[in-house]
C-alpha positions as CSV (number, residue, x, y, z in Angstrom):
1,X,67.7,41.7,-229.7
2,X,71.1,41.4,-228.2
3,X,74.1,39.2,-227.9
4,X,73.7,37.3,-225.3
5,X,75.7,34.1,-225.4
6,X,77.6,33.5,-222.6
7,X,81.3,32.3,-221.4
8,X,81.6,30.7,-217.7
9,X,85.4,30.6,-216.9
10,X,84.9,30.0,-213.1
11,X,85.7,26.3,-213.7
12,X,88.2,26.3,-216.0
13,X,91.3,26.7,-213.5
14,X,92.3,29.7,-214.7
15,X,92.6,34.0,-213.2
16,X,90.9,36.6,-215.2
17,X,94.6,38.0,-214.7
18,X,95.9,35.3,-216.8
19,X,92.9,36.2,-219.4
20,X,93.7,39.6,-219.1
21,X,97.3,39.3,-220.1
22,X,96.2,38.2,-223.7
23,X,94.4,41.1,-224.6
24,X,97.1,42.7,-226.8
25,X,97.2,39.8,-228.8
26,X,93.8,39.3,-228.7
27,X,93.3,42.8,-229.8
28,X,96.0,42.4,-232.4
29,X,94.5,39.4,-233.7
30,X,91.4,40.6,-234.0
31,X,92.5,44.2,-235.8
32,X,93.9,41.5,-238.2
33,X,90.8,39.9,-238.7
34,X,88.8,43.2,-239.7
35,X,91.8,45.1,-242.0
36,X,90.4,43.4,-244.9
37,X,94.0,42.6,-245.8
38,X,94.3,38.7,-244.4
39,X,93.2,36.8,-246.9
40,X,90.1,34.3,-246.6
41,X,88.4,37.1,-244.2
42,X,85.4,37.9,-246.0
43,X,83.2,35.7,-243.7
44,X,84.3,38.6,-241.0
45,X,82.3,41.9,-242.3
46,X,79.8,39.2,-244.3
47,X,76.8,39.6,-241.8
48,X,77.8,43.4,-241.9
49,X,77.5,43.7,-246.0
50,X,74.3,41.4,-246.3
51,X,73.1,41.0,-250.3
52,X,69.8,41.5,-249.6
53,X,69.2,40.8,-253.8
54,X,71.0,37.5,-253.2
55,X,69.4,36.9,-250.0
56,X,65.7,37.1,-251.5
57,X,67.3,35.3,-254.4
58,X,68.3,32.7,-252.2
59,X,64.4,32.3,-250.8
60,X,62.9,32.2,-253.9
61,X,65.1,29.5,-255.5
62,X,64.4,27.4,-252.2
63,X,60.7,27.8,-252.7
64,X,61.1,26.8,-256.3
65,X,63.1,23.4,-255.1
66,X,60.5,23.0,-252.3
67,X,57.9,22.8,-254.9
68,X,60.2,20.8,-257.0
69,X,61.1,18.0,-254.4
70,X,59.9,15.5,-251.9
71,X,64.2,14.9,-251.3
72,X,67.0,17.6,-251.5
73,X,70.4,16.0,-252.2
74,X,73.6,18.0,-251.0
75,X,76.5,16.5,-253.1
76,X,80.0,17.7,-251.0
77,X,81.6,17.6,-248.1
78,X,83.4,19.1,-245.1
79,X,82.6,22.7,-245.5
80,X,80.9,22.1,-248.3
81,X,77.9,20.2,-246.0
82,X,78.9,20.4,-242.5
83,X,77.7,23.5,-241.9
84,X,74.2,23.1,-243.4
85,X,73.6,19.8,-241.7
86,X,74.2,21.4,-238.7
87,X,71.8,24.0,-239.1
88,X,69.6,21.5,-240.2
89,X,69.8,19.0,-237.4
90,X,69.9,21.9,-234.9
91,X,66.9,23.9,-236.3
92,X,64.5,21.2,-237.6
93,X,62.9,20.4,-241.0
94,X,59.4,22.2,-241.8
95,X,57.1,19.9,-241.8
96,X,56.1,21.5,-245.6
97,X,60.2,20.6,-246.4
98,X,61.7,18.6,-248.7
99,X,63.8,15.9,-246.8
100,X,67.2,17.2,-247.5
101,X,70.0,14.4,-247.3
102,X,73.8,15.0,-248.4
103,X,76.1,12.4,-250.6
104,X,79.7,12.5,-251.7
105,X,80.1,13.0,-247.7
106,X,82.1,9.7,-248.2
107,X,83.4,6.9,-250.6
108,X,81.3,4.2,-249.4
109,X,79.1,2.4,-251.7
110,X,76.9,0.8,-249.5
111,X,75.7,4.5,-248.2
112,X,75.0,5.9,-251.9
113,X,73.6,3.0,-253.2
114,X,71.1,3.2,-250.3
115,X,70.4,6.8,-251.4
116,X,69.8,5.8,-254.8
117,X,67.4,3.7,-253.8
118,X,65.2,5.9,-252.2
119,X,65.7,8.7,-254.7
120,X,63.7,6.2,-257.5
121,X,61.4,6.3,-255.2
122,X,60.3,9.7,-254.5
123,X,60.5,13.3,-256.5
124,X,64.4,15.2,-256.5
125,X,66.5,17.7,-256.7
126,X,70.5,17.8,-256.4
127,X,72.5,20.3,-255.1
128,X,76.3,20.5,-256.3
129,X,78.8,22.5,-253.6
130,X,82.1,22.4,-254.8
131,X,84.5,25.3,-255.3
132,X,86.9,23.3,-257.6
133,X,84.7,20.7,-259.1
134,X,87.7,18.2,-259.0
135,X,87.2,17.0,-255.3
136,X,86.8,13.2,-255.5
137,X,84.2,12.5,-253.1
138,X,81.9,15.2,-254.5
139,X,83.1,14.3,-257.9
140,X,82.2,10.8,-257.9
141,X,79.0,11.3,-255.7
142,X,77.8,13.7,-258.5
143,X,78.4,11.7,-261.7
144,X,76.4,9.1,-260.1
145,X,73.3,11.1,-259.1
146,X,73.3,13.0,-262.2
147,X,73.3,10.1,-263.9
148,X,70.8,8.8,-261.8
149,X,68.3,12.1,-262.3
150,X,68.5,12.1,-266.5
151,X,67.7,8.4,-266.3
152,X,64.9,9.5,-264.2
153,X,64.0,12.6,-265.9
154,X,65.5,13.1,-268.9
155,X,68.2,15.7,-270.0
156,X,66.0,18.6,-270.0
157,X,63.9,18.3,-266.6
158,X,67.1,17.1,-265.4
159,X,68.8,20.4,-265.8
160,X,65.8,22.4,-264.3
161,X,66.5,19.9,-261.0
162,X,70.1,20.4,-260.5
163,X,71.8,22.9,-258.8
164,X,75.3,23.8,-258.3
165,X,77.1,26.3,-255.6
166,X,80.9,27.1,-257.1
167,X,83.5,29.7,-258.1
168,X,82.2,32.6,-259.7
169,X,84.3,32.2,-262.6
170,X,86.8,29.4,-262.3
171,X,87.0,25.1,-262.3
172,X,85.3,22.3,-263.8
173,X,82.1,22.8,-262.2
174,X,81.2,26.6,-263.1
175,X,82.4,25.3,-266.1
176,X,79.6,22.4,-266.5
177,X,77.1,24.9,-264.9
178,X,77.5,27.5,-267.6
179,X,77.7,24.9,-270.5
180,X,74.7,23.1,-269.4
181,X,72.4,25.7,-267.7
182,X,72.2,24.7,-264.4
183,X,70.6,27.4,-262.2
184,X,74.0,28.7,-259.7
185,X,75.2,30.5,-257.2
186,X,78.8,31.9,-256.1
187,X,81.2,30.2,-253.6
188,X,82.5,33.7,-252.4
189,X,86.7,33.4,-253.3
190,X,87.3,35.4,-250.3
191,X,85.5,32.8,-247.9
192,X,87.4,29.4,-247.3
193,X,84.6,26.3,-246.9
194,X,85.1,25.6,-243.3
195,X,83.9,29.1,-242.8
196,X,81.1,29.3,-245.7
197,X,78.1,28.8,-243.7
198,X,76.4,32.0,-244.1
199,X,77.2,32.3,-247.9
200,X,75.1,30.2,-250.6
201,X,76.8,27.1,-249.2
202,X,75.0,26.9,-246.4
203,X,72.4,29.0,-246.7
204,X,70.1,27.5,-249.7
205,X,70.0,24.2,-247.8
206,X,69.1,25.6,-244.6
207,X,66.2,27.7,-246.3
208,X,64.9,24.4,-247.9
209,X,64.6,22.7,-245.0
210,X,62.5,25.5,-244.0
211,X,64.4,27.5,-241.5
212,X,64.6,31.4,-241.2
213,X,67.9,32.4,-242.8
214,X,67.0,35.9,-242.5
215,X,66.8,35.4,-238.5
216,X,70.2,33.2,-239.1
217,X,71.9,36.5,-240.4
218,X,70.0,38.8,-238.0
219,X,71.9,36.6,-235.2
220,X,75.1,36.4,-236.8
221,X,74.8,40.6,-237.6
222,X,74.2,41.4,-233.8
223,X,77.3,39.4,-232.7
224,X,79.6,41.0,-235.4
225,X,78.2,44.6,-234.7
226,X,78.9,44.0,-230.5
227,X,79.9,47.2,-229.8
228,X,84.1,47.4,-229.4
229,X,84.1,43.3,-229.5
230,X,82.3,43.1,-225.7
231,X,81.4,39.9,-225.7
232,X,83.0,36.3,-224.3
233,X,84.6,35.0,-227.9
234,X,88.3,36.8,-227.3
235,X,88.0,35.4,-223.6
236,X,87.4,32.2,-225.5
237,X,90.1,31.9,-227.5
238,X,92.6,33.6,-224.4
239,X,90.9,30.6,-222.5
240,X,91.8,27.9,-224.9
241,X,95.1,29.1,-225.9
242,X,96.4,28.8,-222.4
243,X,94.7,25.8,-221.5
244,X,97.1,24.4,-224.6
245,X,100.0,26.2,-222.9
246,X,99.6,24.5,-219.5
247,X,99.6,20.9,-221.5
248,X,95.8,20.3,-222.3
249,X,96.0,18.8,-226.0
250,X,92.3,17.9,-226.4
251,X,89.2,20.0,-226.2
252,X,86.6,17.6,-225.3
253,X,83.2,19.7,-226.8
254,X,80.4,18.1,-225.1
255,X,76.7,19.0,-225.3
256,X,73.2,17.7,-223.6
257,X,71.2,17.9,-226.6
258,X,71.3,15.4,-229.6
259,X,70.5,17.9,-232.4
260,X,73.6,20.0,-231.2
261,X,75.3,16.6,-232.9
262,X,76.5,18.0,-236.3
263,X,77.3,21.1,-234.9
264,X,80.1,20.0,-232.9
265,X,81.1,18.0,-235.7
266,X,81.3,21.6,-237.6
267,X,83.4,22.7,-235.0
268,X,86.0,19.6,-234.9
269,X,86.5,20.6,-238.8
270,X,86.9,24.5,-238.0
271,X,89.0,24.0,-235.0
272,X,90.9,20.9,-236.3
273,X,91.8,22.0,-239.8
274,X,92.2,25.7,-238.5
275,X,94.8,24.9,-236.0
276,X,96.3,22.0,-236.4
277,X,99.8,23.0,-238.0
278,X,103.3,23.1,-237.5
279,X,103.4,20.6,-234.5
280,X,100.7,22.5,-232.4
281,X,97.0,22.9,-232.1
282,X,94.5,21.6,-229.9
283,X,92.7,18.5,-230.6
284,X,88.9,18.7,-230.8
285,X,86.9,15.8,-229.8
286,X,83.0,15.8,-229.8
287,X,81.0,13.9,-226.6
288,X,77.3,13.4,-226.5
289,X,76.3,13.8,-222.8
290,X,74.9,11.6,-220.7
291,X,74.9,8.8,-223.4
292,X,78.7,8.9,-223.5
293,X,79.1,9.2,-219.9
294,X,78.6,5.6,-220.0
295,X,81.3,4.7,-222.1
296,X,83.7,7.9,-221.5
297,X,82.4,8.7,-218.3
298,X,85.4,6.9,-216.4
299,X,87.9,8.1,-218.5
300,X,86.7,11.8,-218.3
301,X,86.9,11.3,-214.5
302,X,90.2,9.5,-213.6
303,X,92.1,9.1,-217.0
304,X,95.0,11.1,-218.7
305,X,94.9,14.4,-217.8
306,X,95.4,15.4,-221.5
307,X,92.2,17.3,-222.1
308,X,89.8,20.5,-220.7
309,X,86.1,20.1,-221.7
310,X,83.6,22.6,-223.5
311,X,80.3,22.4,-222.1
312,X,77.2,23.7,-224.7
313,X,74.6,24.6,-222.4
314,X,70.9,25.1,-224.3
315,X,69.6,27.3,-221.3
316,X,65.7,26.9,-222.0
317,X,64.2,23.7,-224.4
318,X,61.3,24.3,-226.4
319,X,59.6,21.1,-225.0
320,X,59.5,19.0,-221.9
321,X,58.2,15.9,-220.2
322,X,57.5,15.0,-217.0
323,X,58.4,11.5,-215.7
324,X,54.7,9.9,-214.5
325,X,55.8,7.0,-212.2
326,X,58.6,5.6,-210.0
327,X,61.3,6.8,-208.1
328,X,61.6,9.9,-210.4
329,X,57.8,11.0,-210.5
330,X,57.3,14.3,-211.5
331,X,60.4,15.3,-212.3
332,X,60.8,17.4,-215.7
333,X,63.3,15.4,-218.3
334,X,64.8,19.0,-219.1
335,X,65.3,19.0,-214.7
336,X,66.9,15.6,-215.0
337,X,69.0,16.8,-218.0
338,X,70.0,19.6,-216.4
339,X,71.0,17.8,-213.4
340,X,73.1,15.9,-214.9
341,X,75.3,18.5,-216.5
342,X,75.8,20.0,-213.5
343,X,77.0,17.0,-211.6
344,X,79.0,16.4,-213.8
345,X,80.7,19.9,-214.0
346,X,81.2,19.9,-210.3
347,X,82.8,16.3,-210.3
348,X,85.1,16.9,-213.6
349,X,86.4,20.4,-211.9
350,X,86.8,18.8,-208.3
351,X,88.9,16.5,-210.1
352,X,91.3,18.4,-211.5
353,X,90.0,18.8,-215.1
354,X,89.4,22.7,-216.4
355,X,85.6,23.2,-217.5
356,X,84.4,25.6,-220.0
357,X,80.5,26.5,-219.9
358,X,79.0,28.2,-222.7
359,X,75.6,29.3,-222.7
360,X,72.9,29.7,-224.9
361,X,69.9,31.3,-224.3
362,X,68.0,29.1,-227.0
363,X,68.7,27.1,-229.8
364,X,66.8,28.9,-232.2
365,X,67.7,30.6,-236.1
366,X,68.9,33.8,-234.3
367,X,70.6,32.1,-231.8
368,X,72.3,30.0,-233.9
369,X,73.4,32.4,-236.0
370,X,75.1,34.1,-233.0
371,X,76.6,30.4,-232.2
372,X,78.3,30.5,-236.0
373,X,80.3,33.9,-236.0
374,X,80.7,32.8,-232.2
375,X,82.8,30.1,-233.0
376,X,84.5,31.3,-236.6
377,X,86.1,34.5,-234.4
378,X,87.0,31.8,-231.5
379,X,88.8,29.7,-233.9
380,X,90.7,32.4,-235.9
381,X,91.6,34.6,-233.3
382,X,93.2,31.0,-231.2
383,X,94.6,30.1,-234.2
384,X,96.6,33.5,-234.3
385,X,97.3,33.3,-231.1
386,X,99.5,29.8,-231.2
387,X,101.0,31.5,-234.4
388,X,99.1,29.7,-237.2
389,X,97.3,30.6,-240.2
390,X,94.0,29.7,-239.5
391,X,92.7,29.8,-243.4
392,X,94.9,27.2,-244.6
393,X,94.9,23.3,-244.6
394,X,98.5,22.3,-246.2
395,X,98.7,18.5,-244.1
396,X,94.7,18.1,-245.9
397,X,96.5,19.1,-249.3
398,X,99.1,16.2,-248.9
399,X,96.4,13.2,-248.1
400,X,94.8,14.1,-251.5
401,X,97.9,14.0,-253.3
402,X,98.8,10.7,-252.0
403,X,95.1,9.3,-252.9
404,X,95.1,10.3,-256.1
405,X,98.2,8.3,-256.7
406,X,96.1,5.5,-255.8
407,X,93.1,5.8,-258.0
């Protein structure tokens, strides 16, 4: 199998001269990337340096929780659950799976207490992601399940049901995991959350829910072994970069099919927290098309010319259905779908507005795979090029402070 996602400049207002001009830094950047001497760059050789022990660890712990469980609870957030509700939403749930449903993604009461409620009602496991173990959502959102579970279960079965996904060695939760026996694996320290998706992180979760991780790493392997870097990411990032340069602050990341939801939210935390420093970076903003063409439609059309767009483009759909009556009859919904996108491409770029089209042949585990090490290069090779450490988040650091004042 081959990598064959795809980038479609022709729309995006820009010369394959002006592309070309980058590739110095590009190739500087990306030298950078694989010297092993940046640090928070183990996700770049990862799908290279598989642990096959861990993978088939990884598997058989999943199967244990899948007997286990009628609901999986994920206790973190950003990194720490984006990525494996992504996967999740994107690749389906087995219909054999667990229902796996995250907390600590917030501070509302209202959404927890919900989530307790159905946990009394059915069989559970918890899963703990936290590098630290001192983050307050996940803190909080823990304490309260755990509690929850020993009530439920007791202190021993309990134990047997929780899980936690940490430092190797370090913080308050590896800490509680050794003291009380929780079954673990390793938050790798050379891998920053935002990029964690194909470590433990995201991994277990996705192989409860059923999908094919191995595939997952297959994909991601075939896109980091492309031979001298020959495919569309670095063209990409060029793309992006100048876009900025000419005055387009916002990437407006659109896609045609709702389970590609959570992914884009994924990418608005890897792009945003990635790049978004010292006065620059470009701001990513997630659009659900067509439903938000009837709300942002306008806007896109004739407003501030502020933004480019990113169109995700699912090139064949698993299903389809044909429309039986009316003006429409016998035309595909995947036809109508399709359409649509391409109207709106065509009207967006005759107005003035750069369009980015990247395809993808199928949204499938190896596929998405691809789509993940696709979009970690994009965003740290950008990042380098607007002259920005792209594995560090100083202005998150400074929100926490001041919240912690406050409880």
């Amino acid at each position: 199998m081959s990598m064959e996602i795809k980038v479609d400049l022709s729309k995006s207002g820009l010369t394959m001269e002006e592309i070309r001009q980058k590739k110095l830094e590009i190739d500087t950047a990306l030298e950078r990337l694989w010297s092993g001497k940046e640090t928070f760059t183990g996700w770049v050789k990862l799908p290279l340096q598989q642990d096959k022990n861990e993978m088939e660890r990884i598997l058989n712990v999943s199967d244990i929780i899948r007997q286990q469980c009628e609901l999986f609870i994920v206790i973190g957030i950003g990194g720490s659950y984006l990525g494996a509700k992504a996967a999740i939403d994107a690749l389906g749930k087995a219909p054999d799976a667990p229902e796996v449903k995250f907390a600590g993604i917030n501070l509302s009461a209202t959404y927890h207490a919900r989530l307790l409620e159905e946990m009394a009602a059915k069989e559970v496991c918890l899963c703990v992601i936290s590098k630290s173990g001192t983050t307050v959502e996940t803190t909080a959102a823990f304490n309260i399940f755990k509690e929850a579970l020993i009530k439920k279960y007791g202190k021993a079965e309990a134990v047997k049901r929780i899980y936690a996904i940490t430092d190797a060695e370090n913080g308050a939760l590896r800490e509680e995991t050794e003291r009380e026996g929780y079954t673990s694996f390793v938050i790798p320290s050379d891998i920053g959350g935002r990029y964690s998706v194909l470590t433990p992180v995201g991994l277990l979760p996705i192989a409860v829910a059923g999908a094919d991780i191995r595939s997952l790493m297959e994909g991601a392997e075939v896109m980091a072994a492309s031979p001298d870097w020959d495919f569309d990411g670095p063209d990409y990032a060029a793309a992006r970069y100048l876009l900025l340069q000419k005055g387009k602050s916002v990437e407006a990341i659109q896609h045609y099919e709702p389970d590609l939801k959570y992914f884009v939210e994924w990418i608005k935390q890897l792009f945003g927290e990635s790049e978004g420093k010292e006065g620059t970076g470009l701001f990513p903003a997630g659009l659900e098309l067509t439903a938000d063409l009837h709300s942002m439609g306008q806007f896109l059309q004739q407003g501030s010319p502020i933004f480019f767009e990113t169109v995700l483009n699912i090139e064949q759909s698993p299903v389809d259905l044909t429309v039986p009556e009316g003006p429409l009859k016998g035309k595909t919904m995947t036809q109508l779908n399709r359409a649509a996108m391409k109207g709106v491409i065509e009207a967006h770029s005759s107005a003035g507005t750069p369009v980015i089209r990247i395809d993808i042949p199928k949204l499938d585990a190896f596929y998405y795979g691809q789509l993940i090490y696709f979009f970690e290069t994009t965003c740290a090779v950008t990042a380098m090029l607007m002259g920005v450490n792209p594995f560090d988040q100083p202005g998150v650091e400074a929100y926490k402070k001041e919240m912690k004042k406050e409880i």
